[in-house]
N, C-alpha and C positions, 0 to 999 in steps of 0.2 A: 384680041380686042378686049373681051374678060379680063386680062391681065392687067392691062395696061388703066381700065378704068380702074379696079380694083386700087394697084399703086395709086395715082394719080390723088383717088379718094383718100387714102391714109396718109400720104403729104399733106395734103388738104386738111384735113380734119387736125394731124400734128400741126401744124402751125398754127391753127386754131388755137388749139391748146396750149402750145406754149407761149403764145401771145398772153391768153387769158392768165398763165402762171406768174406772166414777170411785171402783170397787170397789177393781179395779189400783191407779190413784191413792189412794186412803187408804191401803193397803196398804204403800205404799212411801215415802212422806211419813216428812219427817223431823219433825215434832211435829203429829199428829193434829188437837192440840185448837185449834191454831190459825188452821186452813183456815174460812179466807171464803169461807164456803158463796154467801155475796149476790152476791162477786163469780163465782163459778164459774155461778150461774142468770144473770146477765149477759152472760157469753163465753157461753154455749151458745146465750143467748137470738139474739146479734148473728148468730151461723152460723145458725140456722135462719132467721132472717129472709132471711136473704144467701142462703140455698137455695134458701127460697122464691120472691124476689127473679127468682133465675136463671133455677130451672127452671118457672115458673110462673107467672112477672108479662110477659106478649108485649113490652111496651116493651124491659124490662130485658133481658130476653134476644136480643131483636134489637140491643140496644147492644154485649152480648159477641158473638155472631154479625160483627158489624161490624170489631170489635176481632179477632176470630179470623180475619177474612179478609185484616187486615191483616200478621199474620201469616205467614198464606199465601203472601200476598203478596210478602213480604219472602223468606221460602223461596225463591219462584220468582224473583227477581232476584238471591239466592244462587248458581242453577243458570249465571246468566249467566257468575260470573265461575267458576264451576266447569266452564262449557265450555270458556274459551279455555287452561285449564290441561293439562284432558286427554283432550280432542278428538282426535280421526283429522284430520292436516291435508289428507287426501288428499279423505277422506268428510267432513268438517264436523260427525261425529258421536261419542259417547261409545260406543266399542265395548261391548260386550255382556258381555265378563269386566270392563270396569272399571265398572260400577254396583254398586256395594256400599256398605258403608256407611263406608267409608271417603272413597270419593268425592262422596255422595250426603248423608249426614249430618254428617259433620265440620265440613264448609266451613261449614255453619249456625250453627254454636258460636262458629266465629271470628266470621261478621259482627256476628250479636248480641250478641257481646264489642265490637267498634266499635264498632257503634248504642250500645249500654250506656253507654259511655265518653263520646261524643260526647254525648248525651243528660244524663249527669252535667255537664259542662263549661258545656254551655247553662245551667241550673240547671232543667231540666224535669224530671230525676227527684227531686231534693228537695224541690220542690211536690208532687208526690203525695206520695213519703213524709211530708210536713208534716201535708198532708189525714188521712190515714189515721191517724196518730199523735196528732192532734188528737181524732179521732173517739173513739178507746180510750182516750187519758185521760180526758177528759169524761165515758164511759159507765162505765169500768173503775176508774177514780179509780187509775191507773200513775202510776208515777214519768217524769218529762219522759224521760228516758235509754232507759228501757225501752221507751218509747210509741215512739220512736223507732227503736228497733231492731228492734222489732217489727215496724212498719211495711217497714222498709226489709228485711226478711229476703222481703217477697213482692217483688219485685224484683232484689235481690242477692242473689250466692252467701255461705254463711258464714263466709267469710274476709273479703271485701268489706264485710259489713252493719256490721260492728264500727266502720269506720273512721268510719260516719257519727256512734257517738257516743264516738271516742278519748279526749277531751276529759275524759271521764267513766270511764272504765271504773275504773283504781282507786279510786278514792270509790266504787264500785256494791258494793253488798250482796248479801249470799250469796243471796236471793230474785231481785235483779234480773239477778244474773249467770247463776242458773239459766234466766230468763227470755229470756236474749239466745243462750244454749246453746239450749235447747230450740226456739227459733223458729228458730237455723239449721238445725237439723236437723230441721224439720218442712215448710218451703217449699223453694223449689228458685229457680235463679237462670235469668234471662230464654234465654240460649247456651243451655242442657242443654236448656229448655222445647221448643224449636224440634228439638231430636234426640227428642225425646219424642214429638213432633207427627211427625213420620218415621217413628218405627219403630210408631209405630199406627194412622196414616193411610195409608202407603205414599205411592203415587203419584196417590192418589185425592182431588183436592180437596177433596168434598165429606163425605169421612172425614176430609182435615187438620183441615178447619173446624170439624167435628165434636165432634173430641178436643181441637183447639187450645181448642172453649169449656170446657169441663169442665176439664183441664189447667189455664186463668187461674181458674174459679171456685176446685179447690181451690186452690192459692197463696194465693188471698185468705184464704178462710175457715177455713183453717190458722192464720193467723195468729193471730187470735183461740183458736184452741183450744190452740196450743203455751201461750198465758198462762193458762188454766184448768190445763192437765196441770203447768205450771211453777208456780204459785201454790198446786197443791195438795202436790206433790213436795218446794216445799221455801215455805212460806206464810210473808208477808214481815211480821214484829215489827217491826222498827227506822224510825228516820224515814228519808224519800227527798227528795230531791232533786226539785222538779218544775220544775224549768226545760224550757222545753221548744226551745230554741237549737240549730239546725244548725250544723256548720261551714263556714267558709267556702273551706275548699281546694277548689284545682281540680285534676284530672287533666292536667295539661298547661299550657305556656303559650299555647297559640292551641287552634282549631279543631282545624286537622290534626296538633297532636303530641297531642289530646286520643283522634285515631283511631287513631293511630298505637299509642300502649299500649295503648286496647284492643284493637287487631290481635294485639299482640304475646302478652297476655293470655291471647286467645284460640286462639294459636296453643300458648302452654303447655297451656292447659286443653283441648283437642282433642287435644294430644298423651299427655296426662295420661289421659285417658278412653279415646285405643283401647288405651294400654299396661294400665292396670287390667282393658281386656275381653280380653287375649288372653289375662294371669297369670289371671284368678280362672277364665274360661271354662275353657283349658289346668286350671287344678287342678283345677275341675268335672270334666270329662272323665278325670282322675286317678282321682279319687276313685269314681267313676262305674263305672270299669274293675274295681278292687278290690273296690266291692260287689256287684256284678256276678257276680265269682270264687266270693265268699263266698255269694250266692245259688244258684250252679252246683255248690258245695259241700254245701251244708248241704241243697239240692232246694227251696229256697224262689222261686226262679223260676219254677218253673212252678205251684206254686199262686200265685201273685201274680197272674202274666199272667193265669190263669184265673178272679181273682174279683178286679182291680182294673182300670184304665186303664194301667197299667205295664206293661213289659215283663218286671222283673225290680227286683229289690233295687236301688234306685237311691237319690242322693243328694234328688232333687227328691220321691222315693215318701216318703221318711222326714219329709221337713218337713213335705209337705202333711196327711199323716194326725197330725203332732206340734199343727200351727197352724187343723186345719178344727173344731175344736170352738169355737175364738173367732169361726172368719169366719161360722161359722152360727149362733152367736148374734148376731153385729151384723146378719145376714137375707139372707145369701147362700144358695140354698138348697142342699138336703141332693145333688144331684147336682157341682153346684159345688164344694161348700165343700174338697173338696181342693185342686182346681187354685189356688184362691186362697190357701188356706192355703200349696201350694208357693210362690208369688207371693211371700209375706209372708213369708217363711223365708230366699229368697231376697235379696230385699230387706236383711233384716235381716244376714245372716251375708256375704253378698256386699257387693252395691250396685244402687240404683233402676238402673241402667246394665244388669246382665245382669234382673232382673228384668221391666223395660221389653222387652227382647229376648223374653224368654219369654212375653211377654204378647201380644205382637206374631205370633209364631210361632204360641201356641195359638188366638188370633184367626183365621188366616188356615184355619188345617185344620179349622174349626168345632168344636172341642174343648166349646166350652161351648154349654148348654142353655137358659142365661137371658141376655139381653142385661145384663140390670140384673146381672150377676156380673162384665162386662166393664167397665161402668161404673165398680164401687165398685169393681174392682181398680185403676183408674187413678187412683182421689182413693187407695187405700192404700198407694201406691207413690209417689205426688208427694211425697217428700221427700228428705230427707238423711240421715235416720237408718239411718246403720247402724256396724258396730265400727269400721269404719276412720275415719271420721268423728269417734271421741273423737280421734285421734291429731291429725288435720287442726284438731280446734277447740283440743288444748293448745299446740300450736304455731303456728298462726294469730293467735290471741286471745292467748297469753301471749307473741308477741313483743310486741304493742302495750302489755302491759299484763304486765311480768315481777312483779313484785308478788301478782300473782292468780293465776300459773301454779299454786302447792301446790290452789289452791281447783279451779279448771280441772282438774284431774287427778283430786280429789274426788268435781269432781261430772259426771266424762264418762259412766257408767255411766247413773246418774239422767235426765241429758240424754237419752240415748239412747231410755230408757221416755217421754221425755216428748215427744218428737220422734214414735215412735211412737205414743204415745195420741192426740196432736193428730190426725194423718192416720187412724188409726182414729174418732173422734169425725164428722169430716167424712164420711168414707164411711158412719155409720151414720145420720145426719142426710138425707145425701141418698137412702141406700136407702129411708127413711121414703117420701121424696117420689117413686119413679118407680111 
């Protein structure tokens, strides 16, 4: 009887929530009356199959279990060349002030930038993206460009995804460009995945494998919902283009100069990511200190301590209590829904990078009461959406494509909510199912 209330409740409360989601989207839609409703019961339809798929069909999920161990795997032969770098040659071993996430996480970014790159050169990651892009024209009735980039956005970063349809991007239409917007900011690229898979497995394989499955479900099933949150945001009138044609460039002329950029790639993008955690943390902590003051000021610290999980007037207290009326409608419960709403505030005004961090840390000190708040924090944060992200997709996507920059800059804001609705949709989809 337990059970069955228990279900019953998390249908309940999902449809809440995704009611409230496609609420958002009408809401912000730039012509109401012309959203394809058919194709929006489509994209939702494919993500709950794919949830159910995952979390619920034993084959399917042992196939990602497999895929996640793989993974794992690749982490752990990560560590190999992360020991001859900065090892004791005395002891053989990584002293104990150097395990951090600098040494322990970063290196993961760069190899998976390799694999990445090497992987493109082969031509084994434009078969999958082929597959997948195939899949969503067929059911979504997209345009060949968009099926494509969408496709390619669960694999590659948002700067990256674009190049798969270059070819195309000024001919693409204000629907499809919101479309290829919204899908980099909703999935997340193969390098970060594996820092993702660190900071919320630690050193516990059976925790990497864990998160690493969920982690690749959402990528996937993002996909699909950044085109529902993009198709309703800004719904596509004009004819499109359905070719559905990869390019033929390769990252490289051999093998090894194909590893070699992505080495290099990745050694940007590792670099890139500890310098954004130490500025936004550093101004966290800033900001942190100041309302802190203002609390000690005003005497709102100590009622706070005393009737919340806070210390005091903080930056993380304000989001969480701004963002938990939405996370407990998509059916995080009512003990949770701030930590998550902090999550998601995070996420959004920072970046998935300290938010990841904070999820990781609240994980560890048993801060949450329900597994399933751990869970759908991790599909709410699996993406790219956040403000710094407009800046990255006008000038990423408008050097390829200088033509489209006035539109790219229109529409970074729109992006942004739809980037976010996607990975909201996913996380209320799977709360339905744990």
């Amino acid at each position: 009887m337990m059970l069955a209330t228990i279900t019953f409740t998390s249908i309940y409360r999902g449809i809440i929530g995704i009611v409230a989601l496609l609420a958002i989207a009408w809401l912000f839609s730039s012509n109401r009356k012309a959203i394809n409703w058919k194709l929006v019961g489509k994209g939702m339809l494919i993500q709950l199959v794919f949830a159910i798929l995952v979390l619920k069909v034993d084959f399917v999920a042992k196939g990602f279990e497999i895929v996640s161990k793989i993974f794992t795997k690749i982490i752990g032969f990560t560590q190999e060349g992360t020991m001859f770098l900065f090892k004791n040659f005395e002891s053989g071993i990584i002293e104990s002030s150097l395990i951090n996430f600098v040494v322990m996480v970063l290196p993961t970014v760069i190899f998976f930038s390799a694999l990445t790159s090497l992987f493109y050169y082969w031509g084994i990651l434009q078969k999958v993206v082929y597959a997948f892009a195939w899949v969503m024209k067929k059911v979504m009735k997209l345009s060949g460009a968009e099926s494509l980039a969408a496709a390619g956005n669960i694999f590659l970063g948002q700067t990256e995804s674009p190049l798969l349809v270059k070819p195309y991007l000024n001919k693409m239409t204000d629907s499809e460009l919101m479309c290829l917007m919204s899908g980099g900011m909703a999935t997340i690229a193969g390098g970060v995945l594996a820092a993702y898979i660190g900071f919320l497995g630690g050193a516990d394989e059976a925790q990497q494998i864990y998160f690493a499955k969920h982690l690749l479900a959402a990528s996937v099933m993002s996909a699909p919902a950044a085109v529902v949150a993009a198709k309703m945001l800004v719904p596509q009138t004009e004819k499109v283009n359905e070719d559905l044609t990869l390019p033929k460039e390769k990252i490289g002329a051999n093998a090894l100069e194909a590893i070699a950029n992505g080495t290099t790639d990745g050694i940007r993008l590792a670099v890139n990511v500890a310098g954004m955690l130490l500025v936004f943390i550093a101004l966290l902590a800033t900001g942190n200190y100041i309302l802190f003051k203002i609390g000690d000021w005003t005497s709102l610290n100590p009622i706070i301590a005393a009737n919340t999980a806070y210390d005091g007037l903080s930056f993380q207290l304000i989001l969480g209590y701004l963002f938990a009326p939405l996370t407990w409608l998509m059916g995080v419960c009512k003990e949770d829904m701030v930590l998550v709403g902090q999550l998601l505030g995070e996420k959004t005004i920072l970046n998935e990078f300290v938010a990841y961090v904070s999820l990781g840390e609240l994980k560890m000190q048993g801060k949450f009461v329900e597994e399933k708040s751990i869970v759908m924090a991790t599909y709410i944060l699996c993406g790219f959406a956040n403000i710094a992200s407009i800046g990255i997709q006008i000038g990423g996507i408008g050097a390829l494509a200088p033509q489209k920059k006035a539109t790219l800059a229109k529409f970074g804001f729109k992006a942004l909510i739809g980037g976010t609705l996607a990975s909201l949709f996913t996380a209320v989809l799977v709360g339905i199912l744990i």
